[in-house]
MARDO-807170 format. One record per residue: residue in one letter; x, y, z of N, C-alpha, C in turn. Coordinates in steps of 0.001 Angstrom, whole numbers, padded with zeros to 6 digits, always signed. Layout:
BEGIN
aXYZXYZXYZ;...
//
This chain:
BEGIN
x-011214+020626+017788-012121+019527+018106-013510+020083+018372;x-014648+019702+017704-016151+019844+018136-016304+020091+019590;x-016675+020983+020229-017408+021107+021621-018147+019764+021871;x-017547+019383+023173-017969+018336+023668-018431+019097+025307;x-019502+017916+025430-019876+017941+026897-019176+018015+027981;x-018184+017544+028317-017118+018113+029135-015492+018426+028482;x-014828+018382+029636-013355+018902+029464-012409+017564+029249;x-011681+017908+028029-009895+017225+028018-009237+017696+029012;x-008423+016984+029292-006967+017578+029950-006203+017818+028562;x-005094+019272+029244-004656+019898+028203-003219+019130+028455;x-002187+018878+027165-000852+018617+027346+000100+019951+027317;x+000533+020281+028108+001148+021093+028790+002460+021366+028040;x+003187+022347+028414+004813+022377+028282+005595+021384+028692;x+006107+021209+028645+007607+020203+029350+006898+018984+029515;x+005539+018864+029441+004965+017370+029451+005035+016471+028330;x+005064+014917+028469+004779+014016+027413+003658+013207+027731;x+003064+012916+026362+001988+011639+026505+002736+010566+025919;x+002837+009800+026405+002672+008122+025314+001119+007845+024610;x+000718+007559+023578-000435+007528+023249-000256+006525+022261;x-001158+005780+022457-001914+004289+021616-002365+005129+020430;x-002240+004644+019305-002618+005120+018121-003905+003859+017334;x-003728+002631+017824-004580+001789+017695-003696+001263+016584;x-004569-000075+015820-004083-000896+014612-003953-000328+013448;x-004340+001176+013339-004257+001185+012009-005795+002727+011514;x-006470+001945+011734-007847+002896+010867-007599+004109+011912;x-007897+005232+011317-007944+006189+012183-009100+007173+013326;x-009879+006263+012773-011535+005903+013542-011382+005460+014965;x-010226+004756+015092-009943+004108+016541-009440+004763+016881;x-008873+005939+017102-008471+006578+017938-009358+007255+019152;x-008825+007302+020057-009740+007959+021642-009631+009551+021299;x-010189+009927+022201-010546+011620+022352-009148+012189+022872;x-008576+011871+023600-007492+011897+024614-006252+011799+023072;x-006568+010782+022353-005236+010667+021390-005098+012004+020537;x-006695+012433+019960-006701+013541+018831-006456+014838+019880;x-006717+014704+020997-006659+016026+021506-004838+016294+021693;x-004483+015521+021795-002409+015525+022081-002156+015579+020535;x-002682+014979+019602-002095+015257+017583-002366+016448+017402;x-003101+017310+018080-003889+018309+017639-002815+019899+018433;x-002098+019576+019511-002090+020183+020257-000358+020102+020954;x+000108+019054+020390+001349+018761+020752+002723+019284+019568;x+003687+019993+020061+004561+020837+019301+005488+019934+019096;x+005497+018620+019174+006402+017453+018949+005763+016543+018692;x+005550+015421+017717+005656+013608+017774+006882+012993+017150;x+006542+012090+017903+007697+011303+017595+007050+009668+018043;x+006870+009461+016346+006455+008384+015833+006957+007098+015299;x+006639+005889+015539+006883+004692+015291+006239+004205+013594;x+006841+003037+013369+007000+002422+012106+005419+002374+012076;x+004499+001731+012635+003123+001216+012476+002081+002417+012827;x+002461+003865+013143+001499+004562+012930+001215+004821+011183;x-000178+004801+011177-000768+005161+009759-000114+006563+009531;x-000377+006766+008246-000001+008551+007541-001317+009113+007689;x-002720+008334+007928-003685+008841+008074-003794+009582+009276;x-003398+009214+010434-003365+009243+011575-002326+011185+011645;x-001539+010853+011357-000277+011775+011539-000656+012990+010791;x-001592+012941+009865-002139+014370+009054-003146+014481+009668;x-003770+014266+011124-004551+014939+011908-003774+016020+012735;x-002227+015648+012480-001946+017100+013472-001919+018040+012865;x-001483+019123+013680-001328+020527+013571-000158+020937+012356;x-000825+021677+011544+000230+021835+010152+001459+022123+010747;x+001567+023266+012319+002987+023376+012460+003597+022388+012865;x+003053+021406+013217+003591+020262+014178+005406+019660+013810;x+006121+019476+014299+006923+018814+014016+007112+017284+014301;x+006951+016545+013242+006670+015076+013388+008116+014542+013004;x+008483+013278+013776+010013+012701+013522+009782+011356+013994;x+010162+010887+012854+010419+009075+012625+010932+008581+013998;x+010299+007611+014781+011624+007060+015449+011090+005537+015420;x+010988+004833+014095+009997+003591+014217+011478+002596+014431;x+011152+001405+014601+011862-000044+014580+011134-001171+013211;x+011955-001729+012589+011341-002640+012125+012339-003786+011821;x+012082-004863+011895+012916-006205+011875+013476-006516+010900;x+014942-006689+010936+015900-006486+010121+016721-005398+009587;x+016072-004041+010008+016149-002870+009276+017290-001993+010428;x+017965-001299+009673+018121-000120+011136+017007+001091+011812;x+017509+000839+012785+016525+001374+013805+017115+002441+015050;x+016655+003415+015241+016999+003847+016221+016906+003173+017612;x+018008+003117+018285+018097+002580+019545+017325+003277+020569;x+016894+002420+021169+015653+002452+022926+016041+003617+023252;x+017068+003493+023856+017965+004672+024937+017522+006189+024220;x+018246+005920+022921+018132+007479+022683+016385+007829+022146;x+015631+007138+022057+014414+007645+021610+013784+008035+023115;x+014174+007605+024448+013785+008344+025832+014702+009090+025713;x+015822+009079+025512+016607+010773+026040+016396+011805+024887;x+015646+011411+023274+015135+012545+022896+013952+013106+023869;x+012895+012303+024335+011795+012760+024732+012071+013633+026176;x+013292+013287+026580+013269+013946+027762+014266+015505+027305;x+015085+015128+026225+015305+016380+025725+014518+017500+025450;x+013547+016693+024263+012070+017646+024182+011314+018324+025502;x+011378+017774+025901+010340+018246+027472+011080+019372+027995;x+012556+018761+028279+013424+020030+029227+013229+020958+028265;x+013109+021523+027168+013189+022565+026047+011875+022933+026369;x+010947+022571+026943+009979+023269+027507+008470+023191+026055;x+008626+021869+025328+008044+021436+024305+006838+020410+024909;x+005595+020903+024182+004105+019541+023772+004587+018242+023340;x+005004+017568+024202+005454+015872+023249+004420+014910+023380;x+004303+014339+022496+003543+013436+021841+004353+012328+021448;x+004387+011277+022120+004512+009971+021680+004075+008685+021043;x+003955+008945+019995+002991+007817+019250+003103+006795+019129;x+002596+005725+019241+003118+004415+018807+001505+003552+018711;x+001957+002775+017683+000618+001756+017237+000340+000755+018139;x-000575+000427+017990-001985-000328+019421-001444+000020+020102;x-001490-000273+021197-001057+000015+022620+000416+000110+023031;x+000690+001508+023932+001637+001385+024118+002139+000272+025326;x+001485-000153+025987+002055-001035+026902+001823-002437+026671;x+001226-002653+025620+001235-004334+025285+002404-004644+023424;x+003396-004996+024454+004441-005212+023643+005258-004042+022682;x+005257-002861+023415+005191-001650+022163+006624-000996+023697;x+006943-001213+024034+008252-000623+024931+007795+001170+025721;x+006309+001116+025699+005646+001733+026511+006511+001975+027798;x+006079+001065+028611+006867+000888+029820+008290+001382+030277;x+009210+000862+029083+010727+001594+028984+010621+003163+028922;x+009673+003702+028071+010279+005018+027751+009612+005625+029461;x+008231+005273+029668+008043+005856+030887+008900+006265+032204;x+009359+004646+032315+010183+004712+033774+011244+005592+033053;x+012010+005825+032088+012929+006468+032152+012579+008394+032079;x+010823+008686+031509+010692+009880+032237+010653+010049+033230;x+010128+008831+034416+009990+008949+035412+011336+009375+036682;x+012092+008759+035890+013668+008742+036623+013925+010171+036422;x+013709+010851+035185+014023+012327+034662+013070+013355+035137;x+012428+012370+036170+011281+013787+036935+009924+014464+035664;x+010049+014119+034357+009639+014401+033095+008131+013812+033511;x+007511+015131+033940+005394+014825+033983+005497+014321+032605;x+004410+013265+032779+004103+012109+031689+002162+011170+031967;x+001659+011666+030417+000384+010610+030976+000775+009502+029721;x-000291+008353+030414-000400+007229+029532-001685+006780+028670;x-001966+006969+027572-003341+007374+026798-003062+005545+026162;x-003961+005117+026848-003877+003502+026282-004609+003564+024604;x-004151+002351+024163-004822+002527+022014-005135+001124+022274;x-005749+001128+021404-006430-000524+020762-005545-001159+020213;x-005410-002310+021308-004027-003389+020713-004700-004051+019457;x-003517-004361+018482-003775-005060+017536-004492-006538+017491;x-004132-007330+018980-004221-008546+019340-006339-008181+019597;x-006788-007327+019839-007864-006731+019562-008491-006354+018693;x-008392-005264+018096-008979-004307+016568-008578-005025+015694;x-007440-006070+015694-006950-006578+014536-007710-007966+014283;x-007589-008367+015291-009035-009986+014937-010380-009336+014659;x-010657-008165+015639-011856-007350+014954-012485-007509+013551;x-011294-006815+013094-011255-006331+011535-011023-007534+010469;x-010919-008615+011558-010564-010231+010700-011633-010646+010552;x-012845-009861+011610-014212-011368+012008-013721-012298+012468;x-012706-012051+013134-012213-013058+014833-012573-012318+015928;x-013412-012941+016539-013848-012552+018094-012121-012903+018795;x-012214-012093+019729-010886-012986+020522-011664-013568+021643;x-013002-013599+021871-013315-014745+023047-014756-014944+022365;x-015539-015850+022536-016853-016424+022431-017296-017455+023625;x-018314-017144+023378-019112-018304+024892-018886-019622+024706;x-018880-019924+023265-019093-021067+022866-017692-021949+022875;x-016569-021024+022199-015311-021277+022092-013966-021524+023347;x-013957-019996+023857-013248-020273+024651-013461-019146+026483;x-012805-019108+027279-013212-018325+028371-011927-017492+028780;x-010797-018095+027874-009489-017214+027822-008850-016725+026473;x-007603-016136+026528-006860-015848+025635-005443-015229+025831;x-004660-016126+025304-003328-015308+025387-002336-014712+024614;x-001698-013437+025180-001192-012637+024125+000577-013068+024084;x+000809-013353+023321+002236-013802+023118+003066-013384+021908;x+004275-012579+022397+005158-011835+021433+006035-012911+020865;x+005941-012740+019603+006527-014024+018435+008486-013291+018465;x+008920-012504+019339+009930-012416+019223+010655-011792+020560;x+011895-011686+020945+012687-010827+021755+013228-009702+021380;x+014192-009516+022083+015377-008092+021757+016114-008634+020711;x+016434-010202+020902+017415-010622+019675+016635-011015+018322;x+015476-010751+018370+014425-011130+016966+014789-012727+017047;x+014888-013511+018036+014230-014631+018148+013464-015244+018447;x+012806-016298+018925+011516-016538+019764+011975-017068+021761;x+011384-015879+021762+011355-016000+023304+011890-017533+023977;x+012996-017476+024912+013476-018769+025271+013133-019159+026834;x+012105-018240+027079+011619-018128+028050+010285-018421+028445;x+009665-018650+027177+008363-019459+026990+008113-021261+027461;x+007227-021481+028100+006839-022782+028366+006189-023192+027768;x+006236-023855+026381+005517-024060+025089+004537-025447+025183;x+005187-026184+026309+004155-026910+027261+002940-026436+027554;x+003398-025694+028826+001651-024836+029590+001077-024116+028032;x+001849-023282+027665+001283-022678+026553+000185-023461+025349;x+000908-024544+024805-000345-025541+024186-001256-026341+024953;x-000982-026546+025957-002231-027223+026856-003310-026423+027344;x-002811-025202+028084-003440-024350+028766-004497-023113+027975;x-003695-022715+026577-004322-021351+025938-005273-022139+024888;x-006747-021898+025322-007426-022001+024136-007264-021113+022804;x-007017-020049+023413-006581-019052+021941-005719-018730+022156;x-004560-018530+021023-003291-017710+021543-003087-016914+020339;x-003085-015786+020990-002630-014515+020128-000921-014061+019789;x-000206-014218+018697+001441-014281+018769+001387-012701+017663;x+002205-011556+018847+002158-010914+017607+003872-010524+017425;x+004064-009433+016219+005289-010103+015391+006183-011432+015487;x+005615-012348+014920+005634-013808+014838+005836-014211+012974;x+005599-013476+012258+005741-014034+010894+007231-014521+010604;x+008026-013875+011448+009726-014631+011094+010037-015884+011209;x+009526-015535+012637+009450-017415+013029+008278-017954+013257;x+007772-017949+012247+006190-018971+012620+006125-020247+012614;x+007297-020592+011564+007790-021690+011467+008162-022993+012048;x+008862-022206+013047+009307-022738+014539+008340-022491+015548;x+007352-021698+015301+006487-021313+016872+005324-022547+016531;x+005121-022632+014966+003852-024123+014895+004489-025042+015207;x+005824-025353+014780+006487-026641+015124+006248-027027+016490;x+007152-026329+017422+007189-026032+018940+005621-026581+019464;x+004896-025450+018755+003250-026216+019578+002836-027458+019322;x+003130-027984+017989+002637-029347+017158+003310-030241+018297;x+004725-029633+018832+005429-030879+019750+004809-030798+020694;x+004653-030026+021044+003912-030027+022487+002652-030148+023233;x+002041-030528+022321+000719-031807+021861-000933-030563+021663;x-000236-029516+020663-001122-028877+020409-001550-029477+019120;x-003004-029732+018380-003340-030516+017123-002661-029732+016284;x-002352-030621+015309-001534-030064+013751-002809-029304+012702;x-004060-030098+012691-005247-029308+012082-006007-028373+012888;x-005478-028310+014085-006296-026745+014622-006208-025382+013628;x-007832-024666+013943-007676-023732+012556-006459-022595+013162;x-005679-021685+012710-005302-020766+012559-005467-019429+011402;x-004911-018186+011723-004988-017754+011266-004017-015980+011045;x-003516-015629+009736-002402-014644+009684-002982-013709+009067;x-002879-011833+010113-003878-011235+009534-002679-009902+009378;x-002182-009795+008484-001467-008849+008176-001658-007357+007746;x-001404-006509+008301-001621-004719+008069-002811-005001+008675;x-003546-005008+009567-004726-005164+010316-005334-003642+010678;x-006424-003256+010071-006987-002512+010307-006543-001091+009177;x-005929-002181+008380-005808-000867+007665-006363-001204+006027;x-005759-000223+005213-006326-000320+003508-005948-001733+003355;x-004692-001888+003646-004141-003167+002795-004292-004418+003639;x-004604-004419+004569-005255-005468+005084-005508-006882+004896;x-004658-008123+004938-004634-009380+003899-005329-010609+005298;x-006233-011444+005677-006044-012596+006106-006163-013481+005192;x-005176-014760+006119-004986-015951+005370-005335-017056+006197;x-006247-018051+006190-006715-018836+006946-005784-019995+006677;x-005497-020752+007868-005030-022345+007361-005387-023051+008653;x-004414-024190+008742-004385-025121+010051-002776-024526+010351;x-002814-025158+011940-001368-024936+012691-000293-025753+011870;x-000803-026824+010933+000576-027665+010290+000631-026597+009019;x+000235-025764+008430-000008-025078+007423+000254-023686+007172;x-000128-023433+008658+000294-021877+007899+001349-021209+007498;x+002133-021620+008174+003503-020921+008286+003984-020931+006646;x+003323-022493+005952+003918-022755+004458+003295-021417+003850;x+001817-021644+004104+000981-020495+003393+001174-019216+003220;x+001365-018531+004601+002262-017169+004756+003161-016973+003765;x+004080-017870+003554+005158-018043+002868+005198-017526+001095;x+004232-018622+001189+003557-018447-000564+002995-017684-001180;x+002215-016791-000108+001417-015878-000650+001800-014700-000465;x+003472-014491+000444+003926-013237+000503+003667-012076+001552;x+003165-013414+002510+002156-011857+003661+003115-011179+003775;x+003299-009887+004306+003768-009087+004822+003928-008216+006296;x+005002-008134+006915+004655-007505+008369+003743-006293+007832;x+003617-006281+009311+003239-006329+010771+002103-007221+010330;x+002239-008121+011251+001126-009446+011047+001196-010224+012465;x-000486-010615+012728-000516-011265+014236-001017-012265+013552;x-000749-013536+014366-001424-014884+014503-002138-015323+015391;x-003251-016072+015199-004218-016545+015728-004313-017837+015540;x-004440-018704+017163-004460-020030+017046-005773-020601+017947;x-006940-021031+017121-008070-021713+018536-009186-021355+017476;x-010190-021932+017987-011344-022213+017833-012388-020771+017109;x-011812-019722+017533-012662-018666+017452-011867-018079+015493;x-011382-018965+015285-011098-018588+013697-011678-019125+012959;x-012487-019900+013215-013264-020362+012268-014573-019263+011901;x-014806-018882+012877-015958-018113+012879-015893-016754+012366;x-014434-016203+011503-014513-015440+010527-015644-015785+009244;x-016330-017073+009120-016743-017339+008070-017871-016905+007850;x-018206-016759+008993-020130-015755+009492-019788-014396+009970;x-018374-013505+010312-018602-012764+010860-017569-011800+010224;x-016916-012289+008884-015868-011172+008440-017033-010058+007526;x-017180-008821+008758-018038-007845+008243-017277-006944+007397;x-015910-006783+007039-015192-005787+006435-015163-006459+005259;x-015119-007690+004921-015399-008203+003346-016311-008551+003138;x-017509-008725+004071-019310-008475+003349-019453-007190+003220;x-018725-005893+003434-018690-004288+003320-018532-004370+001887;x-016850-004582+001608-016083-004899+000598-017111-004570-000926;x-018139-006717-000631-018797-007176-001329-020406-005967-001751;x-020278-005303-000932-021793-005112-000994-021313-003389-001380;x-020452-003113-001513-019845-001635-002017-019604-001756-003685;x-018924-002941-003761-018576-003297-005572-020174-003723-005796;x-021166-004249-005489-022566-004375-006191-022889-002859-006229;x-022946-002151-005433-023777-001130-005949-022614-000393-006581;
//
C-alpha cells in the first residue's frame, strides 16, 4: 500500500476481521479492507464478493468459497464460524469477506458472537451496504429534502427464503416513505401485493436494481402494481434490491453512471 500519513492496524496471527467488501466496484473499498486482502494468510469469501476485489490479495493468499445463494447449496452458518475459529487457533491472518456490509443483513453478527464465545480476537471493518452504493450507482438518493426524512431497510426474505412473517406490513406502508427490500426478487410478488393491501398506492414509482455497482449492473423502473411483472420479463437477475418512494423518480436527472456510459460511446 502507498505510504500514507498515518498508521493501519496490522491483522495479526490467530486474529480475524469481518470486512465489508461494499456492492461490488472495487473503488469502494476502505483502507482498513485492502490493508487485511493484502496481508491476511486466509479469506474466506461469500457469493457477492467481486473477482475484482479478491485479485487484490496477496498471490500467496489462500482464498475459499464459503458464499450462500438462494436455492443453491450452500455451506451451513455453523461450520463457516467453526472454520474461522479453526483458522485462527492454527495461528493464521483471517480475513472474512463478505459484500456490503457485514452487519446489515449479511450474518455479520452470527459469525462474531461465535468468535467471541471462542475467545477468537476479532475486528469489525464496516463496507458500503448495497441499500446505499447500490441506489448510488442507480441515481437514487436514498433520502432528499424534498422527498423524504426517512428510510427503511427491509430483508425480502428469512432463514426459510420466505418473506419475513414477522413484518407489520401495516406500519410498514403507512409509516416508510422509502423502503429499501433487499434479496426480495423471489418474492416481490407477494411483498407489492402485501403493500398494495395495506393501503400503500399501486402507482407509486419503484424500482429493481440488480448486480449494483458492478459491470453488469441492470435498473428497471416501474410502479408498485408493476414491477414485480417487469422483473419477470426482462429476466433481472439476483442479487437485486428494491426501491419503493418518491426518491426514484429522480434517477431521471441524476443516473450519472449512464450519462458516463453515454458520453464514453460519443467520444
Amino acid at each position: 500500500m502507498d505510504r500514507l500519513p498515518f498508521s493501519l492496524p496490522e491483522l495479526l496471527p490467530g486474529h480475524v476481521w469481518l470486512v465489508g467488501a461494499g456492492p461490488g466496484d472495487p473503488g469502494l473499498l476502505s483502507l482498513l479492507a485492502l490493508q487485511a486482502l493484502r496481508h491476511a494468510d486466509v479469506i474466506i469469501y461469500d457469493a457477492l464478493v467481486d473477482p475484482r476485489i479478491l485479485a487484490l490479495a496477496h498471490p500467496a493468499t489462500l482464498c475459499e468459497f464459503a458464499g450462500k445463494r438462494g436455492g443453491k447449496p450452500s455451506i451451513r452458518q455453523p461450520d463457516i464460524s467453526e472454520r474461522l475459529i479453526l483458522l485462527a487457533r492454527q495461528g493464521r491472518r483471517v480475513l472474512r469477506l463478505k459484500g456490503g456490509d457485514p452487519f446489515v443483513f449479511g450474518r455479520g453478527a452470527e459469525e462474531a458472537m461465535a468468535l467471541a464465545l471462542a475467545q477468537i480476537p476479532f475486528r469489525i471493518v464496516p463496507g458500503v451496504t448495497s441499500g446505499i452504493g447500490g441506489l448510488a450507482y442507480a441515481g437514487i438518493p436514498a433520502t432528499s429534502r424534498e422527498t423524504n426524512s426517512a428510510i427503511t431497510f427491509v430483508t425480502g426474505h428469512d432463514a426459510s427464503g420466505e418473506v419475513p412473517d414477522s413484518l407489520d406490513w401495516s406500519a410498514l406502508a403507512k409509516t416508510a416513505p422509502v423502503i429499501v427490500f433487499y434479496m426480495a426478487l423471489r418474492n416481490l410478488q407477494r411483498i407489492t401485493d402485501q403493500l398494495i393491501q395495506s393501503g400503500r398506492p399501486a402507482d407509486e414509482p419503484a424500482a429493481v436494481i440488480s448486480r449494483a455497482a458492478t459491470e453488469r449492473q441492470r435498473v428497471l423502473v416501474g410502479t408498485l402494481s408493476d414491477i414485480a411483472a417487469l422483473a419477470a420479463r426482462e429476466a433481472i437477475e439476483p442479487p437485486a434490491l428494491v426501491v419503493i418512494g418518491p426518491v426514484v423518480p429522480l434517477r431521471q436527472h441524476l443516473d450519472w453512471l449512464g450519462g458516463l456510459a453515454k458520453t464514453l460511446q460519443k467520444d
